[in-house]
MARKE-914518 format. One record per residue: residue in three letters; chain; x, y, z of N, C-alpha, C, O in turn. Coordinates in steps of 0.2 Angstrom, whole numbers, plus 5000, padded with zeros to 4 digits. Example, Ala and Ser with C-alpha at 12.3 -4.5 7.8 and 13.67 -1.06 7.14 Angstrom:
// MARKE-914518
<node><type>Ala</type><mol>A</mol><n_xx>5066</n_xx><n_yy>4972</n_yy><n_zz>5039</n_zz><ca_xx>5062</ca_xx><ca_yy>4978</ca_yy><ca_zz>5039</ca_zz><c_xx>5066</c_xx><c_yy>4984</c_yy><c_zz>5039</c_zz><o_xx>5071</o_xx><o_yy>4983</o_yy><o_zz>5042</o_zz></node>
<node><type>Ser</type><mol>A</mol><n_xx>5064</n_xx><n_yy>4989</n_yy><n_zz>5035</n_zz><ca_xx>5068</ca_xx><ca_yy>4995</ca_yy><ca_zz>5036</ca_zz><c_xx>5064</c_xx><c_yy>5000</c_yy><c_zz>5039</c_zz><o_xx>5067</o_xx><o_yy>5006</o_yy><o_zz>5040</o_zz></node>
This chain:
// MARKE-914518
<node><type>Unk</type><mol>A</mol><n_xx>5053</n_xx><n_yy>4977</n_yy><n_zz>4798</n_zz><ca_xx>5048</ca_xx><ca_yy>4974</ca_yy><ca_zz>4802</ca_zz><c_xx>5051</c_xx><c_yy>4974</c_yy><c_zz>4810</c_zz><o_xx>5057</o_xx><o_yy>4973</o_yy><o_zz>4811</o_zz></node>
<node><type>Unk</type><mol>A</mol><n_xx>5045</n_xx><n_yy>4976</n_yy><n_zz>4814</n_zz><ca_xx>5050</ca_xx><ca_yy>4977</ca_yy><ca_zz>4821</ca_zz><c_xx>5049</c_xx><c_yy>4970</c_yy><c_zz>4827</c_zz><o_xx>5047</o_xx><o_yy>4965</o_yy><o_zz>4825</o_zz></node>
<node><type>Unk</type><mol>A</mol><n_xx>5051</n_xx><n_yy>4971</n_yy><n_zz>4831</n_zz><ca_xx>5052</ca_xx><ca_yy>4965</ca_yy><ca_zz>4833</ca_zz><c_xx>5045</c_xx><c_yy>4962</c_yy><c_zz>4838</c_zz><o_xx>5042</o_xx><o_yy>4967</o_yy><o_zz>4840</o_zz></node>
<node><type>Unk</type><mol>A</mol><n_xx>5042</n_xx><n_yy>4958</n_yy><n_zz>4839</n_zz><ca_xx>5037</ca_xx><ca_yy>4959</ca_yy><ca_zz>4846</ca_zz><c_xx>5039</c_xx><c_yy>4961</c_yy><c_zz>4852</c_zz><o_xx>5044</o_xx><o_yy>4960</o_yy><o_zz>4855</o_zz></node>
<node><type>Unk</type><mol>A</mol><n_xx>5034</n_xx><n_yy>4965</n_yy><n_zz>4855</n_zz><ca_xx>5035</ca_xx><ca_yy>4968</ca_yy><ca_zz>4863</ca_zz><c_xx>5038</c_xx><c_yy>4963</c_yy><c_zz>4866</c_zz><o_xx>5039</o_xx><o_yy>4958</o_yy><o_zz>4863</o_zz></node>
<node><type>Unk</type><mol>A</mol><n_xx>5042</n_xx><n_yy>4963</n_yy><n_zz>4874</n_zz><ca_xx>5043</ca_xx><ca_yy>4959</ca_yy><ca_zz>4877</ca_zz><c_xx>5040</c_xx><c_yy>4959</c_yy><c_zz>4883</c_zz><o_xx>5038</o_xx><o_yy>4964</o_yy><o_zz>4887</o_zz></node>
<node><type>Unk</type><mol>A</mol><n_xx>5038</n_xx><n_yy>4952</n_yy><n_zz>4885</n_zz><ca_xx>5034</ca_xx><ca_yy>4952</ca_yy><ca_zz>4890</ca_zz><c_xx>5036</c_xx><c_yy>4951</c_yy><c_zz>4896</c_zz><o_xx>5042</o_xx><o_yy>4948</o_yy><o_zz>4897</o_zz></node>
<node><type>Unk</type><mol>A</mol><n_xx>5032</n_xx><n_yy>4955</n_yy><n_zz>4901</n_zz><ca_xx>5037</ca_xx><ca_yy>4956</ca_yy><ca_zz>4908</ca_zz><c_xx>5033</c_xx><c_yy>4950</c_yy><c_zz>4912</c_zz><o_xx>5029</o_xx><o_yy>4946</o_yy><o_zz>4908</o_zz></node>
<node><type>Unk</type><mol>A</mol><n_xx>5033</n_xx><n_yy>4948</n_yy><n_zz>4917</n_zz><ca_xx>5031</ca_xx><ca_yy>4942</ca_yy><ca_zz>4921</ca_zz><c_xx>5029</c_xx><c_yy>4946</c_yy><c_zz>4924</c_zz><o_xx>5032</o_xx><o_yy>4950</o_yy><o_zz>4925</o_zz></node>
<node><type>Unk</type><mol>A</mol><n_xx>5022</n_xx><n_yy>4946</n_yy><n_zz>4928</n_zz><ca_xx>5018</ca_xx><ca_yy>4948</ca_yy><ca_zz>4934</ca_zz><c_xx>5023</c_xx><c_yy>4947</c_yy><c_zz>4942</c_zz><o_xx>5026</o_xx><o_yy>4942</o_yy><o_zz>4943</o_zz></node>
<node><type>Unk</type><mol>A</mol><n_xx>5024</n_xx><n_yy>4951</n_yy><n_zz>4944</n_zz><ca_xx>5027</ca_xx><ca_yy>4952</ca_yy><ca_zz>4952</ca_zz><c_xx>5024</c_xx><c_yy>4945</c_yy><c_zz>4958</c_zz><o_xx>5018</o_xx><o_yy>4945</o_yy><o_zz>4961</o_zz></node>
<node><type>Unk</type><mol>A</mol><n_xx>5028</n_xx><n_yy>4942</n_yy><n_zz>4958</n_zz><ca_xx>5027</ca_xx><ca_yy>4940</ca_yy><ca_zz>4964</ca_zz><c_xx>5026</c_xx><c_yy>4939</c_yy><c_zz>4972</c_zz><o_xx>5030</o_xx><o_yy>4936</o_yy><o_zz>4974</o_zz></node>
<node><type>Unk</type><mol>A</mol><n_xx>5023</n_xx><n_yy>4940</n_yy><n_zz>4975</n_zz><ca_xx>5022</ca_xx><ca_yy>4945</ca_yy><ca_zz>4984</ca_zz><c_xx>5021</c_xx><c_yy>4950</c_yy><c_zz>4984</c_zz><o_xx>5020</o_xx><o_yy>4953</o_yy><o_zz>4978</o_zz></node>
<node><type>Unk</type><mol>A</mol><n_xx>5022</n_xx><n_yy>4954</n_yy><n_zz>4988</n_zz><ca_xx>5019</ca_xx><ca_yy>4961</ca_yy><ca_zz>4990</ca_zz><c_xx>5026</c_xx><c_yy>4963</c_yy><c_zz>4987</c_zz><o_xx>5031</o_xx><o_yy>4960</o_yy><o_zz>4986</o_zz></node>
<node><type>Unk</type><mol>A</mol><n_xx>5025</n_xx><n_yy>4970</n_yy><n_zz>4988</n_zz><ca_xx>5030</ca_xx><ca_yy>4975</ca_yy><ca_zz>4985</ca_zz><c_xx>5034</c_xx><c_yy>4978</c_yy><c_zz>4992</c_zz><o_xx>5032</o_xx><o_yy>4983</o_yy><o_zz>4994</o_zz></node>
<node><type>Unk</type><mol>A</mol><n_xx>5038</n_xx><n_yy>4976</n_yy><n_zz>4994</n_zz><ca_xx>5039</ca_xx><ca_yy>4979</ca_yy><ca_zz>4999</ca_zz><c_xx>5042</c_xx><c_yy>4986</c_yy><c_zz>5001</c_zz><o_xx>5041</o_xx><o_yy>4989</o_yy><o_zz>5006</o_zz></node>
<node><type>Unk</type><mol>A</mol><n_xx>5045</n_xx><n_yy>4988</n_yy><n_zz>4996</n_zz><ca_xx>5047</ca_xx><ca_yy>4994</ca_yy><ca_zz>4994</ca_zz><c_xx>5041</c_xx><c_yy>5000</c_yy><c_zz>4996</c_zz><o_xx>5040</o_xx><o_yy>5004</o_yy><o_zz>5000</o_zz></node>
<node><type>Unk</type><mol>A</mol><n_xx>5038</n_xx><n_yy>4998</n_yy><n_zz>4989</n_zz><ca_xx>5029</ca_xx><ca_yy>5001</ca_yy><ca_zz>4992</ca_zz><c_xx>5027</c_xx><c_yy>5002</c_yy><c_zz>4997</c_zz><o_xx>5026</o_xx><o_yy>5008</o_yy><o_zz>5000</o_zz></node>
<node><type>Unk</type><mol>A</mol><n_xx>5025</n_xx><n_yy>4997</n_yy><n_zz>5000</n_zz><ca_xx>5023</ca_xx><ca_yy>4996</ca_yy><ca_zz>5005</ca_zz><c_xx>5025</c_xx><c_yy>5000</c_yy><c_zz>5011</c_zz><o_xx>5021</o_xx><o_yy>5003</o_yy><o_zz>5015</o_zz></node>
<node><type>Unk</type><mol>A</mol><n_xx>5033</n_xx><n_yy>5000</n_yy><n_zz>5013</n_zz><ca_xx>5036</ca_xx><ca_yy>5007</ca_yy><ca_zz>5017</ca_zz><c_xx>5035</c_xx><c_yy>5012</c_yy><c_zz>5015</c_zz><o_xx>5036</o_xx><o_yy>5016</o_yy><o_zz>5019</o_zz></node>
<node><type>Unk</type><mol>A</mol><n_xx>5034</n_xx><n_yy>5012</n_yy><n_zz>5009</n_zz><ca_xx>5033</ca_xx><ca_yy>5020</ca_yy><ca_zz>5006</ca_zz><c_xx>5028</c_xx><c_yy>5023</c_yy><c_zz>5010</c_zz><o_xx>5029</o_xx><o_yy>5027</o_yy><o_zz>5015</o_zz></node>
<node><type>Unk</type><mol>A</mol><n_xx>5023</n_xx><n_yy>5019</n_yy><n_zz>5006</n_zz><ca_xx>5014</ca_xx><ca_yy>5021</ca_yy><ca_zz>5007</ca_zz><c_xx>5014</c_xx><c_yy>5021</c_yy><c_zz>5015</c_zz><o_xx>5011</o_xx><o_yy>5026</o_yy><o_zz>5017</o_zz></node>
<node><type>Unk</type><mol>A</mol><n_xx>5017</n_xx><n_yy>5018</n_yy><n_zz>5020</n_zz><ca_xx>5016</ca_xx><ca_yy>5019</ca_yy><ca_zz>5027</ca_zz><c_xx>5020</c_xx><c_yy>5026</c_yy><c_zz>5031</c_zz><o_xx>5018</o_xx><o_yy>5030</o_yy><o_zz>5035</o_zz></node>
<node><type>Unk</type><mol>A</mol><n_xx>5026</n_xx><n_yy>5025</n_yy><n_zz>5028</n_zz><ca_xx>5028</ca_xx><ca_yy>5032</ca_yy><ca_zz>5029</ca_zz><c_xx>5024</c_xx><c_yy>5036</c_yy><c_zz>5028</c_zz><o_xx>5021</o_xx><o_yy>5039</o_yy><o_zz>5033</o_zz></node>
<node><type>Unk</type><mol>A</mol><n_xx>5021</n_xx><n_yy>5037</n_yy><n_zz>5022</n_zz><ca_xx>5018</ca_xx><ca_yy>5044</ca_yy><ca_zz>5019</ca_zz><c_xx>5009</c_xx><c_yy>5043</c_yy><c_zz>5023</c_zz><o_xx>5005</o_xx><o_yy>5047</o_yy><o_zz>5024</o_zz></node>
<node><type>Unk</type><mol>A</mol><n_xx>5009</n_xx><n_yy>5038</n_yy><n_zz>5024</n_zz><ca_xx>5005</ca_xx><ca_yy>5038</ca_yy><ca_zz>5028</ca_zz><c_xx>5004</c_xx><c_yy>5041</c_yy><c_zz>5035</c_zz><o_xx>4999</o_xx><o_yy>5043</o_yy><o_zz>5037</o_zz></node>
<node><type>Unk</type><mol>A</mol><n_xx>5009</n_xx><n_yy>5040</n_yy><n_zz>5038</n_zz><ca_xx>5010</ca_xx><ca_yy>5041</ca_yy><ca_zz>5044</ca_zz><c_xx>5012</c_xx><c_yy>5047</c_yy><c_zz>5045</c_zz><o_xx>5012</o_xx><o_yy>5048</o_yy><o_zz>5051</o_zz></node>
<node><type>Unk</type><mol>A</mol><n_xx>5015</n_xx><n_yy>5052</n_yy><n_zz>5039</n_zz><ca_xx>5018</ca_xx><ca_yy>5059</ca_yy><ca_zz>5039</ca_zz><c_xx>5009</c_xx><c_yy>5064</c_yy><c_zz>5037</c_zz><o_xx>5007</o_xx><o_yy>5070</o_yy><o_zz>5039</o_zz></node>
<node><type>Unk</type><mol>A</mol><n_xx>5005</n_xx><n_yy>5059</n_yy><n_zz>5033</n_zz><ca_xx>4998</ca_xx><ca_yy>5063</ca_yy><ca_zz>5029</ca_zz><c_xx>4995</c_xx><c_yy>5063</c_yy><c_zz>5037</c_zz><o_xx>4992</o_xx><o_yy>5069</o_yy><o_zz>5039</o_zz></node>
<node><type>Unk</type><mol>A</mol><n_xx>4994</n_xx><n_yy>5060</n_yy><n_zz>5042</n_zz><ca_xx>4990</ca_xx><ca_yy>5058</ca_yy><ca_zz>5048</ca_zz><c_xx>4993</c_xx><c_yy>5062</c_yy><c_zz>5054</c_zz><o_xx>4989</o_xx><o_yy>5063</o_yy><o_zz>5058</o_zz></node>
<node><type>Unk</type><mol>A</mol><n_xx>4999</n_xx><n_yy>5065</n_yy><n_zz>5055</n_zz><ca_xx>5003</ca_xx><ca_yy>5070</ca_yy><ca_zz>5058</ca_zz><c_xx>5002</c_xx><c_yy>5076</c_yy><c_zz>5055</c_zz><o_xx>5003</o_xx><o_yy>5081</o_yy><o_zz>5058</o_zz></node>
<node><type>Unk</type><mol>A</mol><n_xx>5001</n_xx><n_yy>5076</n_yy><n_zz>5051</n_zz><ca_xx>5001</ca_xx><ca_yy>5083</ca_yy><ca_zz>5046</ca_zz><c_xx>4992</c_xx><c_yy>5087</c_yy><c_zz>5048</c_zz><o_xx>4989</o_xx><o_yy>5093</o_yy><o_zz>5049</o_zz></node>
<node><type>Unk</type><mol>A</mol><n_xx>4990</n_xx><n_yy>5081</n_yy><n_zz>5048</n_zz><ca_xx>4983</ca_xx><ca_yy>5083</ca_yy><ca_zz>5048</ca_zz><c_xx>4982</c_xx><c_yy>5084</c_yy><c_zz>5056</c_zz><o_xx>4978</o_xx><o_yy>5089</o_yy><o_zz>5057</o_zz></node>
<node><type>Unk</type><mol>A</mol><n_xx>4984</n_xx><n_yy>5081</n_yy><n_zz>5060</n_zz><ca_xx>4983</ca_xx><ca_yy>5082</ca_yy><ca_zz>5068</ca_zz><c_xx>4985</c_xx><c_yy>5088</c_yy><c_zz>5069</c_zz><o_xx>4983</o_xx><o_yy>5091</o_yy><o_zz>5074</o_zz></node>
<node><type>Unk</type><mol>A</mol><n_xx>4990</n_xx><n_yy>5091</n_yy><n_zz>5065</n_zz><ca_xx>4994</ca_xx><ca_yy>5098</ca_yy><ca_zz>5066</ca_zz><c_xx>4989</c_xx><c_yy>5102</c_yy><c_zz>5065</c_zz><o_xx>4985</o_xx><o_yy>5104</o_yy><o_zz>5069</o_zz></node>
<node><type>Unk</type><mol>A</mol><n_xx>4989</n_xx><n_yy>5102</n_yy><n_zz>5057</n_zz><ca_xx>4985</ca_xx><ca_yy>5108</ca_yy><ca_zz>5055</ca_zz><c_xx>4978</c_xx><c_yy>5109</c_yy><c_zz>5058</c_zz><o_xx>4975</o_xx><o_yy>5115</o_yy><o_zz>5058</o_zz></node>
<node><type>Unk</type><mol>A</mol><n_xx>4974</n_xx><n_yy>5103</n_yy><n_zz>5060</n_zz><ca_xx>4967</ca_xx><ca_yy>5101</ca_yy><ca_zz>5063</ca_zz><c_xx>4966</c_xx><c_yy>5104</c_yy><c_zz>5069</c_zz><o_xx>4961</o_xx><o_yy>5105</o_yy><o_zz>5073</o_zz></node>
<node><type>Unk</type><mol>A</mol><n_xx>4973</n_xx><n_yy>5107</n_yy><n_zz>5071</n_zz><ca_xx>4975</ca_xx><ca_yy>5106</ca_yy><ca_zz>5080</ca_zz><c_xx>4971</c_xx><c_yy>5100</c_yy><c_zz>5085</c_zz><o_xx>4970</o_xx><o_yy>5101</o_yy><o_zz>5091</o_zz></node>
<node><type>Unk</type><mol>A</mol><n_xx>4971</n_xx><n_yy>5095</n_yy><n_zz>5081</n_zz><ca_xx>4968</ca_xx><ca_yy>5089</ca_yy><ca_zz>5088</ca_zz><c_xx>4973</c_xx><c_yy>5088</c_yy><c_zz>5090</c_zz><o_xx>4979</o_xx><o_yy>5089</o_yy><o_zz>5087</o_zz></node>
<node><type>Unk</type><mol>A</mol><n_xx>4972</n_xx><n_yy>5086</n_yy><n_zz>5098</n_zz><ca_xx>4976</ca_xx><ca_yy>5081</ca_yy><ca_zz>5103</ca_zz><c_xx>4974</c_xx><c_yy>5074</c_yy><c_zz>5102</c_zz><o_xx>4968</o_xx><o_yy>5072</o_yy><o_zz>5103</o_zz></node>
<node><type>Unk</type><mol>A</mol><n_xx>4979</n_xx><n_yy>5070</n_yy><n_zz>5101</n_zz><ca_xx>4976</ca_xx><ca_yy>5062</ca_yy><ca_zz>5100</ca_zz><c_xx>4980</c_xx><c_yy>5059</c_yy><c_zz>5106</c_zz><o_xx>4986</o_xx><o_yy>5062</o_yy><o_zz>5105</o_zz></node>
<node><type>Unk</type><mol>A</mol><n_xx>4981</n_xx><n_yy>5055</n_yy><n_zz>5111</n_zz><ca_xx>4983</ca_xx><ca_yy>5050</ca_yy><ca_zz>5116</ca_zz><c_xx>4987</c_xx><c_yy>5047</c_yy><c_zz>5111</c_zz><o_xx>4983</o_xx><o_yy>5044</o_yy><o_zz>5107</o_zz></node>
<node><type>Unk</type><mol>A</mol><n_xx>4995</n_xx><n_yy>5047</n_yy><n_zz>5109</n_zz><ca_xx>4999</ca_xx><ca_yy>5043</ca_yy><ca_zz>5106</ca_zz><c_xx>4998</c_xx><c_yy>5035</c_yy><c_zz>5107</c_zz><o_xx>4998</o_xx><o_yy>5030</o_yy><o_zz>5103</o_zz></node>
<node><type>Unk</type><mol>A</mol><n_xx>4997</n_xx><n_yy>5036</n_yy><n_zz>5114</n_zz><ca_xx>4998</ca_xx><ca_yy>5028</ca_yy><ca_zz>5119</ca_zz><c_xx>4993</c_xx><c_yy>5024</c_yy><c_zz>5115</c_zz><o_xx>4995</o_xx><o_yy>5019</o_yy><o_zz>5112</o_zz></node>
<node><type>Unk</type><mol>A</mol><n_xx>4986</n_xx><n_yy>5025</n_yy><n_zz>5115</n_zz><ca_xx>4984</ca_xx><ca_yy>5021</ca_yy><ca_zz>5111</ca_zz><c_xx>4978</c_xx><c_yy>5022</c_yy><c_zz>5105</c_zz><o_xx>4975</o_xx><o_yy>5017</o_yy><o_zz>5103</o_zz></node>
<node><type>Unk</type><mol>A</mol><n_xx>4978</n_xx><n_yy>5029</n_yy><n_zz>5101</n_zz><ca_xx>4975</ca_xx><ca_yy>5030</ca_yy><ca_zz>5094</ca_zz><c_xx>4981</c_xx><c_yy>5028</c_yy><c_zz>5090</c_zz><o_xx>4979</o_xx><o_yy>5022</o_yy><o_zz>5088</o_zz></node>
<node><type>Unk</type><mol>A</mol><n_xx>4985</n_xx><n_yy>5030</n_yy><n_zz>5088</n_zz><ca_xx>4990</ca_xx><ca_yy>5033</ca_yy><ca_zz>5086</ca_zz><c_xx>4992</c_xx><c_yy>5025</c_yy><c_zz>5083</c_zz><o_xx>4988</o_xx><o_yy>5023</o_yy><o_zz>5079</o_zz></node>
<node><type>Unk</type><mol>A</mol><n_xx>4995</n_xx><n_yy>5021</n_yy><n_zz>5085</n_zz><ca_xx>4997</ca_xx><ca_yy>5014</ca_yy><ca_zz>5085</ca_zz><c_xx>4990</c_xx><c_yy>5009</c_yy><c_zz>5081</c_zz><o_xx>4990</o_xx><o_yy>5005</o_yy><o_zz>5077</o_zz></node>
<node><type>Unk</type><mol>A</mol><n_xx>4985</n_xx><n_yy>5012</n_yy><n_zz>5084</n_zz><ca_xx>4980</ca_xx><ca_yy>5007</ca_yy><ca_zz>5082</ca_zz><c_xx>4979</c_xx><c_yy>5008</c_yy><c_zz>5076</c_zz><o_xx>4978</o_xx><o_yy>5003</o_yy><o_zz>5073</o_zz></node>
<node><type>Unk</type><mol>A</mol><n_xx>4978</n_xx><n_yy>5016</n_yy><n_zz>5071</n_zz><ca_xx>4978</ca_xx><ca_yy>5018</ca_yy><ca_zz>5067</ca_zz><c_xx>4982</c_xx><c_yy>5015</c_yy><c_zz>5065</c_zz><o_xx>4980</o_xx><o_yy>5011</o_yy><o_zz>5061</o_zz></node>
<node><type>Unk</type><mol>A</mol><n_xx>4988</n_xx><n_yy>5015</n_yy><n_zz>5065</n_zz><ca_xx>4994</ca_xx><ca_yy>5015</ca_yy><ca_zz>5059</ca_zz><c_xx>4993</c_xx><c_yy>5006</c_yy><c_zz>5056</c_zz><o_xx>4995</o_xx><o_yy>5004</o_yy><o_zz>5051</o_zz></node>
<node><type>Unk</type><mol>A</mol><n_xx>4990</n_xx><n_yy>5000</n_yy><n_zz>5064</n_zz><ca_xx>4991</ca_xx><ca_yy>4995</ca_yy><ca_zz>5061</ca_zz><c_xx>4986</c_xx><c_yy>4993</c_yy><c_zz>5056</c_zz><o_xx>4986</o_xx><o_yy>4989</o_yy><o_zz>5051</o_zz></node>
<node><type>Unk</type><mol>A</mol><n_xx>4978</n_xx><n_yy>4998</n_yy><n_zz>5059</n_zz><ca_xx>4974</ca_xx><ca_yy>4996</ca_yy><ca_zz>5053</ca_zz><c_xx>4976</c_xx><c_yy>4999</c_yy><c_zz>5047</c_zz><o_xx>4974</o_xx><o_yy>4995</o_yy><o_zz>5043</o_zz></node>
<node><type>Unk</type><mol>A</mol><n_xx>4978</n_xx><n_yy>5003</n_yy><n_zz>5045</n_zz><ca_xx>4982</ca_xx><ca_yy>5007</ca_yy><ca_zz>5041</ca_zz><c_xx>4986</c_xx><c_yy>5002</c_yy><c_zz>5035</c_zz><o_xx>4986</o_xx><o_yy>5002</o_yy><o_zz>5029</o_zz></node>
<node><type>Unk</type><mol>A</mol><n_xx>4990</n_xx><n_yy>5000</n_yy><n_zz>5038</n_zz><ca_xx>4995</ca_xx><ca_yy>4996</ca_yy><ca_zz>5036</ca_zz><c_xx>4992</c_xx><c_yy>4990</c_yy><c_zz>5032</c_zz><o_xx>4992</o_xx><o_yy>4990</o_yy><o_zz>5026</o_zz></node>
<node><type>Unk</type><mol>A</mol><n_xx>4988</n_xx><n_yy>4985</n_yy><n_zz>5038</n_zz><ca_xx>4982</ca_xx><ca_yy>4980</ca_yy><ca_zz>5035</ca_zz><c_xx>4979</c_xx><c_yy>4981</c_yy><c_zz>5029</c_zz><o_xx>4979</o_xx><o_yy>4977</o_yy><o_zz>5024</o_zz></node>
<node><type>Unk</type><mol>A</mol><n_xx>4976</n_xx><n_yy>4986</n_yy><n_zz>5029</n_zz><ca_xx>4971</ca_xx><ca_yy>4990</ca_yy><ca_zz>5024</ca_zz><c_xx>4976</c_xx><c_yy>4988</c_yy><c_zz>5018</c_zz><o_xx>4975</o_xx><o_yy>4984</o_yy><o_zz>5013</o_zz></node>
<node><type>Unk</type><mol>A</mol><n_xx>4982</n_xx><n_yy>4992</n_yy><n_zz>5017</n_zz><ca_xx>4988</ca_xx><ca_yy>4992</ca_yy><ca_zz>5012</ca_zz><c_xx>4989</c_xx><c_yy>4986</c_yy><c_zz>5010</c_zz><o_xx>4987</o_xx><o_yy>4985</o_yy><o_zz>5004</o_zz></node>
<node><type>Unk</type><mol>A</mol><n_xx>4991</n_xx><n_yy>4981</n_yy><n_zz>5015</n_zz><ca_xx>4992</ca_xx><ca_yy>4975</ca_yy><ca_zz>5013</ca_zz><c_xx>4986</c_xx><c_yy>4973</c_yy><c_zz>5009</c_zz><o_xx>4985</o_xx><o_yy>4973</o_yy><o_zz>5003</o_zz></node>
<node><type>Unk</type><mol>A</mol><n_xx>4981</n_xx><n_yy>4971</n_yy><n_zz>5012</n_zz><ca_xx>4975</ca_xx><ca_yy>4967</ca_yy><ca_zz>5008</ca_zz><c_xx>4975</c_xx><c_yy>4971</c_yy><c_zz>5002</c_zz><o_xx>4975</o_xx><o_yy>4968</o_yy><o_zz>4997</o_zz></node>
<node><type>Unk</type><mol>A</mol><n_xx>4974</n_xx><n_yy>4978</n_yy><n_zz>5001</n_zz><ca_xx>4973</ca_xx><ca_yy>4980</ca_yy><ca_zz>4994</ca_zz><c_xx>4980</c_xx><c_yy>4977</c_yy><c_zz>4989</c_zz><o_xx>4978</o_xx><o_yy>4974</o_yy><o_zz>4984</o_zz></node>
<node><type>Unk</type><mol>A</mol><n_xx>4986</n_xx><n_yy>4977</n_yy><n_zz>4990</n_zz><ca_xx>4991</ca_xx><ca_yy>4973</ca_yy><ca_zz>4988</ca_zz><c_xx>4989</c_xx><c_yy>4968</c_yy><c_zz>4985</c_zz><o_xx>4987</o_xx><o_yy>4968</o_yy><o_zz>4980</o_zz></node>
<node><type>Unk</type><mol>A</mol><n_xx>4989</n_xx><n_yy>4962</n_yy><n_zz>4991</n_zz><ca_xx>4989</ca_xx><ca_yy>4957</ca_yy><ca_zz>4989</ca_zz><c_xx>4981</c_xx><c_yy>4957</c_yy><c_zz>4985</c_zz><o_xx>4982</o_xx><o_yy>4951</o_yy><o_zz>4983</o_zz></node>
<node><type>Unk</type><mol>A</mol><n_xx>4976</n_xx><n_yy>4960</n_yy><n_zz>4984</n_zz><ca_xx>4970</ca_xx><ca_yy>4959</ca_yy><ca_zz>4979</ca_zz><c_xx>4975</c_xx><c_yy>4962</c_yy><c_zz>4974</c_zz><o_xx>4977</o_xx><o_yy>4957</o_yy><o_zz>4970</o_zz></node>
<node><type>Unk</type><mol>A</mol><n_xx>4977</n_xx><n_yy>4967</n_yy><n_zz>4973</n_zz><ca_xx>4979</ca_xx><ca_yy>4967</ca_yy><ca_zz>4965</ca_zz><c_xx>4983</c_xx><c_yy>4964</c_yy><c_zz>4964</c_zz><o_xx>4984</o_xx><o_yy>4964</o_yy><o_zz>4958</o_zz></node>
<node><type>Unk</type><mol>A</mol><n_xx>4988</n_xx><n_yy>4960</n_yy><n_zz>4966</n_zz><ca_xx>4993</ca_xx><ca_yy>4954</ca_yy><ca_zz>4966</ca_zz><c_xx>4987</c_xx><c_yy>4948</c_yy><c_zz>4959</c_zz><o_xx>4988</o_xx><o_yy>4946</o_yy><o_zz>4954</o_zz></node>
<node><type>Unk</type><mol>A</mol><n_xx>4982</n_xx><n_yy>4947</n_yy><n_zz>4964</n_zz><ca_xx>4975</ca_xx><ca_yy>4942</ca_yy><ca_zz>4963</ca_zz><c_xx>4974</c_xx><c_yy>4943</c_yy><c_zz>4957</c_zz><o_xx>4975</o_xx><o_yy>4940</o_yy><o_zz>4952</o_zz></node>
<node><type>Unk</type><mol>A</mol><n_xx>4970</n_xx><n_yy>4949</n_yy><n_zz>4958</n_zz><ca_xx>4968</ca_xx><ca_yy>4952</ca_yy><ca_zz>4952</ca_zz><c_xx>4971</c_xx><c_yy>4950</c_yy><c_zz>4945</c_zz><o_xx>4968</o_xx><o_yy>4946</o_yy><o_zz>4942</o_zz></node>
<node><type>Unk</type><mol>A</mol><n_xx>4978</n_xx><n_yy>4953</n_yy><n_zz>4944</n_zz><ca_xx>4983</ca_xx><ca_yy>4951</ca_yy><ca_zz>4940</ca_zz><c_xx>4987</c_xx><c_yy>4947</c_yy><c_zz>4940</c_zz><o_xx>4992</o_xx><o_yy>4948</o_yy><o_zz>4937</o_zz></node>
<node><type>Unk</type><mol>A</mol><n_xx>4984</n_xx><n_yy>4941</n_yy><n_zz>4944</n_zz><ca_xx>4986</ca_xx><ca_yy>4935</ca_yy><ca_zz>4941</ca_zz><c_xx>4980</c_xx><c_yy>4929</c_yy><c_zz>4938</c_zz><o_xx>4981</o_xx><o_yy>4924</o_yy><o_zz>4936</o_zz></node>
<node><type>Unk</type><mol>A</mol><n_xx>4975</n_xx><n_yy>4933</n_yy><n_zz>4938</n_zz><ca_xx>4968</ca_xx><ca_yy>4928</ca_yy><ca_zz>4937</ca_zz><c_xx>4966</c_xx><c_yy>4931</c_yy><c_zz>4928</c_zz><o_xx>4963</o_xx><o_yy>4929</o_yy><o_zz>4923</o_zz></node>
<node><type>Unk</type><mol>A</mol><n_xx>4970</n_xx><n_yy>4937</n_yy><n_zz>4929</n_zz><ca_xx>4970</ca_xx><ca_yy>4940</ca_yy><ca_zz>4920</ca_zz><c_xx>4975</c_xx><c_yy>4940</c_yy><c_zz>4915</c_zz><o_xx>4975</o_xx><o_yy>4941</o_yy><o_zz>4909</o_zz></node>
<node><type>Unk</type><mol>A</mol><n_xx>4981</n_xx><n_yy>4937</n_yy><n_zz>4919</n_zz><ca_xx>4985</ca_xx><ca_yy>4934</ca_yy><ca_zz>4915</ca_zz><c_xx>4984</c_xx><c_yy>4927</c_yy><c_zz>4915</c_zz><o_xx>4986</o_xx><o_yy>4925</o_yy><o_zz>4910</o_zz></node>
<node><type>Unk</type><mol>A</mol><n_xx>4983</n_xx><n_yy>4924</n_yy><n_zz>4919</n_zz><ca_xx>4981</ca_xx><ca_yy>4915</ca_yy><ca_zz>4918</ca_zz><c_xx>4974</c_xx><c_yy>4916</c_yy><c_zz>4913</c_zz><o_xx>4973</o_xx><o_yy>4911</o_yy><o_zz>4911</o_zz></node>
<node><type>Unk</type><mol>A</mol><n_xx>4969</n_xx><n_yy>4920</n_yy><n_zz>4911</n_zz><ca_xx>4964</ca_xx><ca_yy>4919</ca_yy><ca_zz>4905</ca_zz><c_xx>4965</c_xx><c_yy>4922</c_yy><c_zz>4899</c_zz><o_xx>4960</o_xx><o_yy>4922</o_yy><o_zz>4895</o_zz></node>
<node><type>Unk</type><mol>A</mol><n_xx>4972</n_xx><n_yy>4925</n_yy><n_zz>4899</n_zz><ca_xx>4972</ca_xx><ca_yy>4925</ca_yy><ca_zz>4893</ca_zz><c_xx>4978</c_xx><c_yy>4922</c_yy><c_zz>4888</c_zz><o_xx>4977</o_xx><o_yy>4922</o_yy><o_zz>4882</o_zz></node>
């Protein structure tokens, strides 16, 4: 007879680790594309503004699946 699975506990706050990931690779996928596009974009103020809504966007989708996944382990 084998044993029952073990249950992992849902993660608490954002993943921070993640989070720098996805922002690096974001911010290298957005350089990449200005290259290859050959756009000129004004560092001083697209560039910045993109990366914070950028970042934002990441956060709130986080923290909804944080939500998510805690509303589905509290009904079952």
């Amino acid at each position: 007879m084998s044993a029952p699975p073990t249950v992992i506990p849902a993660p608490r706050g954002p993943n921070w680790q993640l989070l720098i990931h996805s922002l690096v690779l974001l911010t290298g996928a957005g350089a990449l594309m200005a290259h290859l596009a050959a756009i000129r974009v004004s560092v001083v103020v697209a560039w910045p503004t993109v990366l914070i809504v950028g970042g934002l966007a990441l956060v709130v989708v986080g923290q909804l699946g944080l939500l998510r996944r805690r509303r589905r382990s509290r009904s079952q």
